[in-house]
N, CA, C and O atoms as a GROMACS GRO file, in nm:
protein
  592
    1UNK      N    1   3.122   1.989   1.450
    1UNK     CA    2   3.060   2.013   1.578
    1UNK      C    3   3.070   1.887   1.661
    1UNK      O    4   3.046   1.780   1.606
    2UNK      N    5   3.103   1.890   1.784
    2UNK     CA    6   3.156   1.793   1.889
    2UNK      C    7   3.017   1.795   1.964
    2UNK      O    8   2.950   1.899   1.970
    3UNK      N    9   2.972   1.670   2.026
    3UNK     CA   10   2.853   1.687   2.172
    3UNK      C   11   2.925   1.650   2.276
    3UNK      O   12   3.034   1.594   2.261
    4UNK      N   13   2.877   1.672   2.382
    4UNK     CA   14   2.965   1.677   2.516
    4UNK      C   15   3.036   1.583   2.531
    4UNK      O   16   3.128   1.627   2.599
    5UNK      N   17   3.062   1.442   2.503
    5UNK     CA   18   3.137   1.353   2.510
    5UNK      C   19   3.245   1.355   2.451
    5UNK      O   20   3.343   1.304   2.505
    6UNK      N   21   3.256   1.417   2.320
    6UNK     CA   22   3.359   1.496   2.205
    6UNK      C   23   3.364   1.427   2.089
    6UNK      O   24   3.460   1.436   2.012
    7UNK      N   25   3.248   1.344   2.065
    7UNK     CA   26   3.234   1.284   1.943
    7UNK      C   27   3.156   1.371   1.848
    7UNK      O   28   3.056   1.438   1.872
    8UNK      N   29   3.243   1.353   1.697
    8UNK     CA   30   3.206   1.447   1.664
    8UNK      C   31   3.046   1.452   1.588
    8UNK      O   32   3.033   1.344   1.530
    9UNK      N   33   2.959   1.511   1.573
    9UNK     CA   34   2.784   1.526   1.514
    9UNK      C   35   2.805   1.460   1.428
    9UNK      O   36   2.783   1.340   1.412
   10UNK      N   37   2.862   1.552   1.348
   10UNK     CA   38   2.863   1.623   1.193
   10UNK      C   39   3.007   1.634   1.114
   10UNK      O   40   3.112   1.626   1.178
   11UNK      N   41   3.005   1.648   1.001
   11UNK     CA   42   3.102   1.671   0.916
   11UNK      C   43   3.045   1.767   0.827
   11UNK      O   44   2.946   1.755   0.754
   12UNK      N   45   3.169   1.918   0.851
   12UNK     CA   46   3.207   1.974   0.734
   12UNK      C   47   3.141   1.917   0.580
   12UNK      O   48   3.189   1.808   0.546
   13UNK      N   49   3.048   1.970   0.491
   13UNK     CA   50   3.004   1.967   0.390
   13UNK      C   51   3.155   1.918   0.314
   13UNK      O   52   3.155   1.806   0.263
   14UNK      N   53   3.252   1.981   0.308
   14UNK     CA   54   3.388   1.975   0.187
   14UNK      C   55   3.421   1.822   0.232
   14UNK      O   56   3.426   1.737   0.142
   15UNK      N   57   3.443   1.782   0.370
   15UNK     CA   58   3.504   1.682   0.431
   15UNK      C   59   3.405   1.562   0.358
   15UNK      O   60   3.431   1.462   0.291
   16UNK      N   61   3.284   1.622   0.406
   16UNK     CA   62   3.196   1.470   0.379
   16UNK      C   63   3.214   1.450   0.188
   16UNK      O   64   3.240   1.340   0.141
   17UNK      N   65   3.193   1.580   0.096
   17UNK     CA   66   3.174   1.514  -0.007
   17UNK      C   67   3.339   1.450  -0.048
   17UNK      O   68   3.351   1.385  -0.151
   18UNK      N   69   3.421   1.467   0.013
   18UNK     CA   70   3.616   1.399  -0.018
   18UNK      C   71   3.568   1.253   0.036
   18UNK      O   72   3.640   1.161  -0.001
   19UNK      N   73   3.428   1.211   0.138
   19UNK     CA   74   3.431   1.068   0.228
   19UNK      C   75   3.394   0.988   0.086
   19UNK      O   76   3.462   0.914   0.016
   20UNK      N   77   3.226   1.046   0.072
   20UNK     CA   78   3.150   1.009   0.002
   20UNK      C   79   3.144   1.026  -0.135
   20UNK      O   80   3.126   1.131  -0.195
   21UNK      N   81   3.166   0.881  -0.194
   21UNK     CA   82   3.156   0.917  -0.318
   21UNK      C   83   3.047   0.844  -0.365
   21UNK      O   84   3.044   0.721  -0.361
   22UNK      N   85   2.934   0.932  -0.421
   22UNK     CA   86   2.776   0.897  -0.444
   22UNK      C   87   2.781   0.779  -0.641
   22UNK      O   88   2.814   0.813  -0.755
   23UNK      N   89   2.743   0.680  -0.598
   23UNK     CA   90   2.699   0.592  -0.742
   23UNK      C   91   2.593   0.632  -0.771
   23UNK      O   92   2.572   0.584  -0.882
   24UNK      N   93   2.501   0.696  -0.740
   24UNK     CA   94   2.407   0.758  -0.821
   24UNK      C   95   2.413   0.849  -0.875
   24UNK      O   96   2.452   0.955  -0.827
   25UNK      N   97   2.367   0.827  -1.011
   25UNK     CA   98   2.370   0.954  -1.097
   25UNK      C   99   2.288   1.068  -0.994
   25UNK      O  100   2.217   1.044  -0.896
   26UNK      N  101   2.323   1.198  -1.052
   26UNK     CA  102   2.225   1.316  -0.989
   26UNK      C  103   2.070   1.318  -1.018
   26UNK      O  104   1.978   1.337  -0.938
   27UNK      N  105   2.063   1.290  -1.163
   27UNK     CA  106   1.901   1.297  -1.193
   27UNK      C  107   1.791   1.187  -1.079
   27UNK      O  108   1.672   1.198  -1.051
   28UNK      N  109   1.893   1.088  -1.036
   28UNK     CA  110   1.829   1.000  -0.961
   28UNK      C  111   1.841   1.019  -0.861
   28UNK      O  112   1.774   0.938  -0.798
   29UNK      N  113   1.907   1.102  -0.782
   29UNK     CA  114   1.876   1.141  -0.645
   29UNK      C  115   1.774   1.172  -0.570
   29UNK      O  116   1.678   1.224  -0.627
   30UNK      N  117   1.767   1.153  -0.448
   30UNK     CA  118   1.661   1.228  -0.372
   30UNK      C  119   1.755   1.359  -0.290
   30UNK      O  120   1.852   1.354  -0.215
   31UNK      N  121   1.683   1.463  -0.338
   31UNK     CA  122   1.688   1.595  -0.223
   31UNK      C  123   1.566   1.610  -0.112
   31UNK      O  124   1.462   1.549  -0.138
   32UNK      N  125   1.571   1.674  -0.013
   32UNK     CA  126   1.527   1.762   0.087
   32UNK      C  127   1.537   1.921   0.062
   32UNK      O  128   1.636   1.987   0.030
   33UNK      N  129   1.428   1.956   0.083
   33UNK     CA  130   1.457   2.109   0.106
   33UNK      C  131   1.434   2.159   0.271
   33UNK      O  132   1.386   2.270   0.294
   34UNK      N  133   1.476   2.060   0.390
   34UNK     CA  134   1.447   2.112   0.486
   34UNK      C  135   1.500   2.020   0.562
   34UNK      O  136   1.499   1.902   0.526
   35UNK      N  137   1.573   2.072   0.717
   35UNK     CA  138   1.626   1.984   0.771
   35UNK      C  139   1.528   1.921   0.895
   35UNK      O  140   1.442   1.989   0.950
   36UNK      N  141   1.556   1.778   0.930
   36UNK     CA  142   1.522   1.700   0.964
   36UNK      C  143   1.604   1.655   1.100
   36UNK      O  144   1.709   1.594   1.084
   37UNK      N  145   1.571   1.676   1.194
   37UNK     CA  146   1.624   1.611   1.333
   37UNK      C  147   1.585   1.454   1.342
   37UNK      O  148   1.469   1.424   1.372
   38UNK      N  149   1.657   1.379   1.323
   38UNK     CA  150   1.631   1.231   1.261
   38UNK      C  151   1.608   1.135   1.414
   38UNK      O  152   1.545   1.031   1.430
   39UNK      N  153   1.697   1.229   1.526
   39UNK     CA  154   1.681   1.209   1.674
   39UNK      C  155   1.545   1.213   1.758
   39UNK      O  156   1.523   1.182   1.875
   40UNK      N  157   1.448   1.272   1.639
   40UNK     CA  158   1.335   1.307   1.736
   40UNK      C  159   1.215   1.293   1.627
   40UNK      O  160   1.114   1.359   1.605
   41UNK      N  161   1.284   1.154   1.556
   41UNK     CA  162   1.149   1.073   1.420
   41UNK      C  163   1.173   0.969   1.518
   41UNK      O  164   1.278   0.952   1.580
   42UNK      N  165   1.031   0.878   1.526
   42UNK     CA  166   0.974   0.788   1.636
   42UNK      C  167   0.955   0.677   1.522
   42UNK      O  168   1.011   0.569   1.546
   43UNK      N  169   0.881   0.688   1.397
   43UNK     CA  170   0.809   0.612   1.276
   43UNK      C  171   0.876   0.694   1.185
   43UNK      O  172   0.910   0.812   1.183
   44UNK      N  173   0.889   0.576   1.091
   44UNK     CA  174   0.883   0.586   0.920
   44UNK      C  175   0.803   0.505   0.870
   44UNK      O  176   0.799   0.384   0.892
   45UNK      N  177   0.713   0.589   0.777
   45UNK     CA  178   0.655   0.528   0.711
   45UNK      C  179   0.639   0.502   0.560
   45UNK      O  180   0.652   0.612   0.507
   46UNK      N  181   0.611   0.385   0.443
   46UNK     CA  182   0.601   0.436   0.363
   46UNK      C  183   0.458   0.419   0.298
   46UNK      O  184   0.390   0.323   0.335
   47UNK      N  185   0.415   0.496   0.216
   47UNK     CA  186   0.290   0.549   0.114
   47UNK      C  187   0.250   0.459   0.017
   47UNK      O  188   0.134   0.436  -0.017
   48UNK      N  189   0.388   0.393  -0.040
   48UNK     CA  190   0.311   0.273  -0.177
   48UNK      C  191   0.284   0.338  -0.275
   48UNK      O  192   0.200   0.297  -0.355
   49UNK      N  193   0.357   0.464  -0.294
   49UNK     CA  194   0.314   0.532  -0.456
   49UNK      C  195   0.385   0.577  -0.522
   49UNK      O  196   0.371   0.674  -0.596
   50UNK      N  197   0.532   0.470  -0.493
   50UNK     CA  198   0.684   0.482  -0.606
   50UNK      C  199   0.714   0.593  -0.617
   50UNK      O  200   0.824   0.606  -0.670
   51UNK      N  201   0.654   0.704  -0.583
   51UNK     CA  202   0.807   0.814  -0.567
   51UNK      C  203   0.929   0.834  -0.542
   51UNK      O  204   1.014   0.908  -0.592
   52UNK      N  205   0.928   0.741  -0.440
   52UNK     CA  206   1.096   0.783  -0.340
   52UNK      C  207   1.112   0.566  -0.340
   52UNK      O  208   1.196   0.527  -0.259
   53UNK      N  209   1.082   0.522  -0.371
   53UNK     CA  210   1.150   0.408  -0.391
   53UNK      C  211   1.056   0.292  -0.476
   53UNK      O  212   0.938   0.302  -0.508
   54UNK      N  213   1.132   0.204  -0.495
   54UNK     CA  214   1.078   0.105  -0.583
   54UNK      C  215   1.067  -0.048  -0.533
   54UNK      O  216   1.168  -0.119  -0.538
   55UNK      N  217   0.951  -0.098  -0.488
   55UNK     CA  218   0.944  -0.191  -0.360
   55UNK      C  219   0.960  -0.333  -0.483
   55UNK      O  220   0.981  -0.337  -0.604
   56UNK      N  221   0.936  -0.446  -0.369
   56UNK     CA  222   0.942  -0.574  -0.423
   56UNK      C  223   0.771  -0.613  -0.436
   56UNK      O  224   0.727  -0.695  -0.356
   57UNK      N  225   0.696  -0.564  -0.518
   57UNK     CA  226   0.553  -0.595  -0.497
   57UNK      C  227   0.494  -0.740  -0.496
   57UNK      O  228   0.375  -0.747  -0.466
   58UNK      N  229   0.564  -0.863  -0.525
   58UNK     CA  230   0.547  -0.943  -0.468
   58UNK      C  231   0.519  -1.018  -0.332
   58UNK      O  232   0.425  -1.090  -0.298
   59UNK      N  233   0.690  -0.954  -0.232
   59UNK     CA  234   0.714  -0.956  -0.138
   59UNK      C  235   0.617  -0.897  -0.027
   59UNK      O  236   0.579  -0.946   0.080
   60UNK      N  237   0.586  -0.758  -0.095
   60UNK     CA  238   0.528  -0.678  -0.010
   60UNK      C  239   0.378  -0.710  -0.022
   60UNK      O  240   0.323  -0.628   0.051
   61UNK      N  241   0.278  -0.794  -0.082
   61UNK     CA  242   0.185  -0.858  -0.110
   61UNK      C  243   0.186  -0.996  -0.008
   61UNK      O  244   0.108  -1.045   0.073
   62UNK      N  245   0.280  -1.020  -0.046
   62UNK     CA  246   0.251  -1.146   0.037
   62UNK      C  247   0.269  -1.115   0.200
   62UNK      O  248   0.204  -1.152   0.298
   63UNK      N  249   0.350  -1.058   0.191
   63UNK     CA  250   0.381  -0.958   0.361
   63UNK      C  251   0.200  -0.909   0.396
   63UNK      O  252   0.131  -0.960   0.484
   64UNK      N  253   0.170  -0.836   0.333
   64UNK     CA  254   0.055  -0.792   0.380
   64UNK      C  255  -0.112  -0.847   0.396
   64UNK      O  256  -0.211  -0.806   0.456
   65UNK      N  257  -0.080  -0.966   0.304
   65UNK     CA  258  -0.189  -1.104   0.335
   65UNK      C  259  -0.174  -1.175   0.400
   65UNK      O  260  -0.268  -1.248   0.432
   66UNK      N  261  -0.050  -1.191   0.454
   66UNK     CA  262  -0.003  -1.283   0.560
   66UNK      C  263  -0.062  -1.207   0.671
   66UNK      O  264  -0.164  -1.245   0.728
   67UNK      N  265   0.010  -1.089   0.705
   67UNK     CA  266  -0.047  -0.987   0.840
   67UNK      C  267  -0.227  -0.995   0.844
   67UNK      O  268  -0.259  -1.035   0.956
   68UNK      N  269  -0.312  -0.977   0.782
   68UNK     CA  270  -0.434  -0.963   0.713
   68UNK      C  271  -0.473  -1.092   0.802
   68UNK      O  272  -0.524  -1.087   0.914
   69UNK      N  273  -0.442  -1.202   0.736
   69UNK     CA  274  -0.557  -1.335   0.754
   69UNK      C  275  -0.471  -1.376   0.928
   69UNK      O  276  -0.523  -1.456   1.006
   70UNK      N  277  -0.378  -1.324   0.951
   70UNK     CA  278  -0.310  -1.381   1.089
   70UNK      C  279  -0.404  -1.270   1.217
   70UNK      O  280  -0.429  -1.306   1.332
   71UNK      N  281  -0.440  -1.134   1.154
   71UNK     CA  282  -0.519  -1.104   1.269
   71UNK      C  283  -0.677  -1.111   1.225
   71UNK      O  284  -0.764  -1.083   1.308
   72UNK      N  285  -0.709  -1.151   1.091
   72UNK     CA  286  -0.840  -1.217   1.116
   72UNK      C  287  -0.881  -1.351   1.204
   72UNK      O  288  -0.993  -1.393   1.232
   73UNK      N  289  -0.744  -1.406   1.241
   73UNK     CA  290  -0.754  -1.592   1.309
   73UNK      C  291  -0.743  -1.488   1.441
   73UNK      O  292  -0.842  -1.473   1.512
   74UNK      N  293  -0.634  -1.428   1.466
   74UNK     CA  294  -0.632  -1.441   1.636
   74UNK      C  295  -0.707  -1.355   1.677
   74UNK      O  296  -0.720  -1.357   1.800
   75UNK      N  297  -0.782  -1.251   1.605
   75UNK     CA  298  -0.826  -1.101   1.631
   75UNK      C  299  -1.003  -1.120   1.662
   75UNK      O  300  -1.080  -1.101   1.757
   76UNK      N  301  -1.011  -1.158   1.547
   76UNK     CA  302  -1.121  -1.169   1.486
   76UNK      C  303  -1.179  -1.280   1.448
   76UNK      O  304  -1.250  -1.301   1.350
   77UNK      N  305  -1.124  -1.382   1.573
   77UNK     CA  306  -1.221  -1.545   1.516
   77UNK      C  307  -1.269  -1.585   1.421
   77UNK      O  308  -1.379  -1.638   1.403
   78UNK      N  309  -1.153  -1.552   1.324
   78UNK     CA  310  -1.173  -1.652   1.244
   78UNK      C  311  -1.129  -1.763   1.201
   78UNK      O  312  -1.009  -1.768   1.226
   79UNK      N  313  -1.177  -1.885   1.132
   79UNK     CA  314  -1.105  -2.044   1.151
   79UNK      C  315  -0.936  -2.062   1.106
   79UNK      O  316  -0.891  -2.040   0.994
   80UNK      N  317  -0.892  -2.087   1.174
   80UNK     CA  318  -0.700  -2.176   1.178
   80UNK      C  319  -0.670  -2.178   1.043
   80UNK      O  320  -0.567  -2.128   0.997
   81UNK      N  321  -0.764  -2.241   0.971
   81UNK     CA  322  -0.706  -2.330   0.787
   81UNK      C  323  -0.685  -2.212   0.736
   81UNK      O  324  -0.627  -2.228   0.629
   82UNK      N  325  -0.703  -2.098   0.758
   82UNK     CA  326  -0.717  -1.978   0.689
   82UNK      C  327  -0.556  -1.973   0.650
   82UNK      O  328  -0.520  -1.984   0.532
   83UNK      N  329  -0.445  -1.951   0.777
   83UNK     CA  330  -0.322  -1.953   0.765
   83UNK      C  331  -0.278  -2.064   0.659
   83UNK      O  332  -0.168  -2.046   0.608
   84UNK      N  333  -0.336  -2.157   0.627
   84UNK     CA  334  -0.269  -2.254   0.509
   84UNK      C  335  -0.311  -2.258   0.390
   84UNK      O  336  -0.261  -2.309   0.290
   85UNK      N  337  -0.445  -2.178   0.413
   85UNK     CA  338  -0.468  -2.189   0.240
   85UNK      C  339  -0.426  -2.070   0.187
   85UNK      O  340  -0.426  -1.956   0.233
   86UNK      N  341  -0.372  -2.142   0.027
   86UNK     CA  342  -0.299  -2.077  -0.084
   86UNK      C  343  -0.376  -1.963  -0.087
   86UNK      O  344  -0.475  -1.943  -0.016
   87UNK      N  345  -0.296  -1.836  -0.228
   87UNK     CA  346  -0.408  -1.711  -0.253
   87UNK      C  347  -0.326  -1.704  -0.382
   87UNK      O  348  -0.272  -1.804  -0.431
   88UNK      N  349  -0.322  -1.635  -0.412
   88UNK     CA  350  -0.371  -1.549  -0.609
   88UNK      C  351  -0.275  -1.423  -0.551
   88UNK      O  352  -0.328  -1.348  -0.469
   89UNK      N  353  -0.136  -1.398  -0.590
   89UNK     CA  354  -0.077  -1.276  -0.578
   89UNK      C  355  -0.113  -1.213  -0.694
   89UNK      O  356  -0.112  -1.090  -0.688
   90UNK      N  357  -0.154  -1.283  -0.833
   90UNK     CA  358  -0.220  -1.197  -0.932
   90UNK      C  359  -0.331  -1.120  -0.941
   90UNK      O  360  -0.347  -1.028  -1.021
   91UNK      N  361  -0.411  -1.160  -0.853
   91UNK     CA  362  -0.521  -1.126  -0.796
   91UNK      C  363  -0.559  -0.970  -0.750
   91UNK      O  364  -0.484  -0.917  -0.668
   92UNK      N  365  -0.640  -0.918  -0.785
   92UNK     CA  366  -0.626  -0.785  -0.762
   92UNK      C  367  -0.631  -0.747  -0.629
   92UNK      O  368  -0.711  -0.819  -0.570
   93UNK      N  369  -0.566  -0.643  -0.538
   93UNK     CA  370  -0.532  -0.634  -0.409
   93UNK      C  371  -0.555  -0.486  -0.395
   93UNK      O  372  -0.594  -0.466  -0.280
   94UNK      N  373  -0.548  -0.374  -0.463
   94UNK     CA  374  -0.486  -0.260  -0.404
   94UNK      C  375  -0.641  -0.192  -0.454
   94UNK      O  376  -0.703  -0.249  -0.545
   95UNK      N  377  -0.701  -0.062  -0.385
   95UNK     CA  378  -0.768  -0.015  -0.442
   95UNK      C  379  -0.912  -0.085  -0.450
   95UNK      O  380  -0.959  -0.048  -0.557
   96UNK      N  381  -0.986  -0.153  -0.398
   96UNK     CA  382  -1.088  -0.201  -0.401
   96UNK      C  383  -1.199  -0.189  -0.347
   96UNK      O  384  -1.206  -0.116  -0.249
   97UNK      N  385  -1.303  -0.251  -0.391
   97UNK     CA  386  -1.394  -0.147  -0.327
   97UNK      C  387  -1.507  -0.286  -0.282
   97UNK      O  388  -1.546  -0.357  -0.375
   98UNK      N  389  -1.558  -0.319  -0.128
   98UNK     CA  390  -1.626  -0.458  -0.148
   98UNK      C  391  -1.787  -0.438  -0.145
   98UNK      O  392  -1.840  -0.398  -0.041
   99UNK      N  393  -1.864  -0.465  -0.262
   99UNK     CA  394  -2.003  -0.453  -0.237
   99UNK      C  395  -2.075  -0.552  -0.117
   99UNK      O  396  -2.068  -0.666  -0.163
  100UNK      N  397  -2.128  -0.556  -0.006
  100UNK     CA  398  -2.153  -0.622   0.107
  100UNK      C  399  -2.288  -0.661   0.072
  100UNK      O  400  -2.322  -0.774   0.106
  101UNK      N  401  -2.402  -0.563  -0.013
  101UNK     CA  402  -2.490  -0.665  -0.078
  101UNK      C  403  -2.498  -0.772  -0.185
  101UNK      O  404  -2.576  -0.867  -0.202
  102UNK      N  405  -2.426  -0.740  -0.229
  102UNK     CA  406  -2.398  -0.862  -0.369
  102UNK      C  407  -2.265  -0.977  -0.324
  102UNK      O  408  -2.248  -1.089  -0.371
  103UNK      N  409  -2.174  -0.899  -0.210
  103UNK     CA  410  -2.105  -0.994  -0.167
  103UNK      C  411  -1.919  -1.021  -0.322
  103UNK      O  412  -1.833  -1.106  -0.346
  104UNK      N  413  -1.968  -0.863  -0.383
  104UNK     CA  414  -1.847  -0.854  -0.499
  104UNK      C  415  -1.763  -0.812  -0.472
  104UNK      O  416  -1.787  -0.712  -0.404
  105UNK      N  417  -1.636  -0.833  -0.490
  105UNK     CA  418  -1.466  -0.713  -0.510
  105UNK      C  419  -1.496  -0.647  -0.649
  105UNK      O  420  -1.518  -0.708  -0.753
  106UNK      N  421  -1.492  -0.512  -0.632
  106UNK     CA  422  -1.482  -0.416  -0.739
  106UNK      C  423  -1.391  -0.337  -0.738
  106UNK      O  424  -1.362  -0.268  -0.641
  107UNK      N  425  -1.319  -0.335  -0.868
  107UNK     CA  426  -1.239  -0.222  -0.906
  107UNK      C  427  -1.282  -0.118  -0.979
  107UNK      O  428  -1.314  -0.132  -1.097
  108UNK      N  429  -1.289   0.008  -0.909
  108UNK     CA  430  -1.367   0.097  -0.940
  108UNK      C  431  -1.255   0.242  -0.973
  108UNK      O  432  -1.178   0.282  -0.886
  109UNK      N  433  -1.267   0.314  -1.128
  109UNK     CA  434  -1.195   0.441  -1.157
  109UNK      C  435  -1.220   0.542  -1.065
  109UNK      O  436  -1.305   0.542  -0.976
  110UNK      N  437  -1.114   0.656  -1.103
  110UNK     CA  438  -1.138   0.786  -1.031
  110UNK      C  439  -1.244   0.826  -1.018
  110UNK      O  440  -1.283   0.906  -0.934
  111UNK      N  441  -1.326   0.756  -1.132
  111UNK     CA  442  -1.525   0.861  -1.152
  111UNK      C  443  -1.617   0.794  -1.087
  111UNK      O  444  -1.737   0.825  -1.086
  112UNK      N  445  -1.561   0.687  -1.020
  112UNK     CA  446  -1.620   0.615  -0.957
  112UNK      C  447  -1.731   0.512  -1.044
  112UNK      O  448  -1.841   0.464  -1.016
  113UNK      N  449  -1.656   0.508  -1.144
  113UNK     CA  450  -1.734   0.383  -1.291
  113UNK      C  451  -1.662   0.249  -1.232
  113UNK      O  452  -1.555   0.242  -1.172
  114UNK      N  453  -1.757   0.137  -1.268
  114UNK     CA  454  -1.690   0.024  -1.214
  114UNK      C  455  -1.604  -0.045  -1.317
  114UNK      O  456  -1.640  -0.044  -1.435
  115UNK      N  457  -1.489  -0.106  -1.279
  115UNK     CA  458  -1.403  -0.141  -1.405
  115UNK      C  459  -1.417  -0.280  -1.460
  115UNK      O  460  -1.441  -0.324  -1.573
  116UNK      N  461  -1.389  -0.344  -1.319
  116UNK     CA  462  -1.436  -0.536  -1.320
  116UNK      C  463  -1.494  -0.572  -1.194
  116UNK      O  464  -1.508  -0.497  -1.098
  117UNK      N  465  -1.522  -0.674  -1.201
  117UNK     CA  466  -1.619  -0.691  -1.067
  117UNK      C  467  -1.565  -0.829  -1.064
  117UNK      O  468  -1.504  -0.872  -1.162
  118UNK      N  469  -1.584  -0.906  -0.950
  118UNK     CA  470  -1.547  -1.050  -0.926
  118UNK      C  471  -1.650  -1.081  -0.804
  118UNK      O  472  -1.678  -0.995  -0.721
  119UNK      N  473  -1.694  -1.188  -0.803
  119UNK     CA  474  -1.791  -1.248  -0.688
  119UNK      C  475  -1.687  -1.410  -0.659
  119UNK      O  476  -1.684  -1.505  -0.736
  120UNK      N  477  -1.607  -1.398  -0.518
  120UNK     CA  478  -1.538  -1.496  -0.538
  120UNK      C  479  -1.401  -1.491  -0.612
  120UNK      O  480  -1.321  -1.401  -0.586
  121UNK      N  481  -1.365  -1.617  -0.734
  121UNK     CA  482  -1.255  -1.579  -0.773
  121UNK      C  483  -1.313  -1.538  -0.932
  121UNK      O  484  -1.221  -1.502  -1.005
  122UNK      N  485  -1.462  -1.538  -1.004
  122UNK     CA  486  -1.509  -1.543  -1.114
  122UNK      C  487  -1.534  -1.396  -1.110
  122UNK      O  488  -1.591  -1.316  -1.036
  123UNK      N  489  -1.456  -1.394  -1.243
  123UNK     CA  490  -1.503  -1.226  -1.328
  123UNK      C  491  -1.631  -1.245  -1.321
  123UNK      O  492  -1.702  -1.345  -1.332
  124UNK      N  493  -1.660  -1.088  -1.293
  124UNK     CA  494  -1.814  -1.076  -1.373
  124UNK      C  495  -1.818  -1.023  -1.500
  124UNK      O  496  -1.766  -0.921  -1.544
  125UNK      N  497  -1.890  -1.113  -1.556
  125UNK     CA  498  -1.906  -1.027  -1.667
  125UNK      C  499  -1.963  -0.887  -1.714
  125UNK      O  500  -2.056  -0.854  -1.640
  126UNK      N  501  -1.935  -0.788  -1.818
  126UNK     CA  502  -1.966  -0.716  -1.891
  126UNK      C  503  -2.119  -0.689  -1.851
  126UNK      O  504  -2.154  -0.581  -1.802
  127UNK      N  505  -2.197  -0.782  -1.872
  127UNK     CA  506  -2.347  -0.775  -1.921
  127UNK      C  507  -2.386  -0.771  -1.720
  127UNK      O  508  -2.452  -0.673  -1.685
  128UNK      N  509  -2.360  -0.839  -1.644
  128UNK     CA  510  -2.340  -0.860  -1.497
  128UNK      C  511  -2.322  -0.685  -1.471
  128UNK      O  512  -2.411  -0.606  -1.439
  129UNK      N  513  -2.200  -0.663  -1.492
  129UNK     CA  514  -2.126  -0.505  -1.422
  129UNK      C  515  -2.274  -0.412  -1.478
  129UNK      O  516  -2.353  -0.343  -1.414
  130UNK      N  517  -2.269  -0.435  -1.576
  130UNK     CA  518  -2.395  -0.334  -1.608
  130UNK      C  519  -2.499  -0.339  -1.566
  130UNK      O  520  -2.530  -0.227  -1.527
  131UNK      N  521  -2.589  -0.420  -1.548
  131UNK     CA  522  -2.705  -0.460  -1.485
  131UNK      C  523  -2.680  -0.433  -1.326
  131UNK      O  524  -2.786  -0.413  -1.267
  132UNK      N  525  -2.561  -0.427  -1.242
  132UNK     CA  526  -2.570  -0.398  -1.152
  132UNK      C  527  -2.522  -0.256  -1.058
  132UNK      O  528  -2.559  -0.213  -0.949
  133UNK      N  529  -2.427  -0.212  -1.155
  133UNK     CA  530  -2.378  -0.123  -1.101
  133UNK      C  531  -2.392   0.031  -1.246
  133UNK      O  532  -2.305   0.118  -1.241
  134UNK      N  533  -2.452   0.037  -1.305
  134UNK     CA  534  -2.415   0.137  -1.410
  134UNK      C  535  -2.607   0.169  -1.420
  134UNK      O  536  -2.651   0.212  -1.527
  135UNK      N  537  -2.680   0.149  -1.331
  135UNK     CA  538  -2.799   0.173  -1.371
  135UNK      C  539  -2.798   0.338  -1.291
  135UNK      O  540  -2.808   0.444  -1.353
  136UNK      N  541  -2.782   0.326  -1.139
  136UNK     CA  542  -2.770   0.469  -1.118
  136UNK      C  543  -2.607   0.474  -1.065
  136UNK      O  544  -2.523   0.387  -1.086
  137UNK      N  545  -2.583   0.635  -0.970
  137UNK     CA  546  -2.462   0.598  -0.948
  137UNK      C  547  -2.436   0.533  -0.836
  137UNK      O  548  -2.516   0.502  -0.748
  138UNK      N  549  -2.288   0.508  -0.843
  138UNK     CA  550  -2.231   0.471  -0.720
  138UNK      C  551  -2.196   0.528  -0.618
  138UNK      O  552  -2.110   0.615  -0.631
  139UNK      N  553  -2.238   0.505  -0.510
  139UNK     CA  554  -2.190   0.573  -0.421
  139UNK      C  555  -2.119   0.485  -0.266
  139UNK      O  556  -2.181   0.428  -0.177
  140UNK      N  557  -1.966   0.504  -0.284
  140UNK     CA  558  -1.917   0.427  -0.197
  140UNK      C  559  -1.867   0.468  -0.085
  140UNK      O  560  -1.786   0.406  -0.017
  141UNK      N  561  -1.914   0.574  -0.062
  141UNK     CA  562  -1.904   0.632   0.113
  141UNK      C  563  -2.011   0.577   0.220
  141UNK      O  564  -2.007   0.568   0.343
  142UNK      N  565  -2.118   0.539   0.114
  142UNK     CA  566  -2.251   0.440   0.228
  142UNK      C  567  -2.185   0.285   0.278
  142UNK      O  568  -2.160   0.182   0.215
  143UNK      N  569  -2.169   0.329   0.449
  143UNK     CA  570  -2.135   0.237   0.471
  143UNK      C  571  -2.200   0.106   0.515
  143UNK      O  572  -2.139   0.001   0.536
  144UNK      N  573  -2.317   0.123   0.525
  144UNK     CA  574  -2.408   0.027   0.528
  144UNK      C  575  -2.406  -0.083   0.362
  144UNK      O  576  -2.461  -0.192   0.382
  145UNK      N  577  -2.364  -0.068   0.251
  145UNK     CA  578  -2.368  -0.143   0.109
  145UNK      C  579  -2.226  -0.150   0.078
  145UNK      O  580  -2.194  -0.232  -0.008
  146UNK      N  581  -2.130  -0.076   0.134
  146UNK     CA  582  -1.977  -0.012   0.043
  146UNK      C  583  -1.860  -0.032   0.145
  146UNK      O  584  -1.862   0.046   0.240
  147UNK      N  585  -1.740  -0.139   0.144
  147UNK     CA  586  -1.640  -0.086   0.211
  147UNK      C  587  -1.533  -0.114   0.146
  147UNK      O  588  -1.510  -0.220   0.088
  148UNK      N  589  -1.448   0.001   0.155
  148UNK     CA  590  -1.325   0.044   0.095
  148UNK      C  591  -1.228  -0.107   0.127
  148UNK      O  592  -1.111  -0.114   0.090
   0.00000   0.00000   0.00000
């Protein structure tokens, strides 16, 4: 199929697979079951949950703490040194949950049980997590004590 200028769209299915010759095995492919006008996608985005590709999680960590503390300085007044001091890519990042009364990062399961807790860069301990969070439940939709 030609567009008015006479260049051509598209290629013939037979033509393209004689162009293309695919290095990926089949099991590793990605399919579509639906077509896509790629002319009239504005954004791509991606999700972060390794389906359809396999990122540099380093890279993409440090990419996203960088963005983070650069619009806490210009956004959100907060102090300059911020941009120079070091961080902990080991450090847990994804999934967290921040208690605003106790002032903790918690990693918290699907059941909403707490897993580890940190105040700062110090684990809490065992005997700590319990005494504070396992007496009743949790509930982290109150946004007044809880933010995601």
């Amino acid at each position: 199929m030609n567009d008015p200028t006479g260049e051509q769209l598209y290629l013939p299915i037979e033509e393209l697979k004689a162009r293309v010759q695919l290095k990926t095995p089949k099991p590793k492919r990605i399919f579509c079951n639906r077509d896509i006008r790629l002319s009239e996608i504005t954004w791509i985005g991606f999700d972060m949950d390794y389906t359809l590709a396999i990122y540099n999680q380093p890279e993409m960590d440090k990419l996203s703490i960088r963005a983070t503390v650069e619009k806490m300085v210009k956004n959100r007044g907060y102090p300059e040194f911020l941009l120079e001091m070091p961080y902990l890519l080991d450090f847990p990042v994804r999934g967290l949950l921040v208690d605003k009364r106790f002032g903790n990062v918690l990693k918290v399961d699907r059941y909403k049980q707490v897993c580890k807790g940190y105040h700062g860069l110090r684990e809490l301990t065992k005997d700590e997590l319990f005494s504070l969070y396992h007496s009743k439940k949790l509930r982290p939709a109150t946004p007044a004590r809880y933010h995601w």
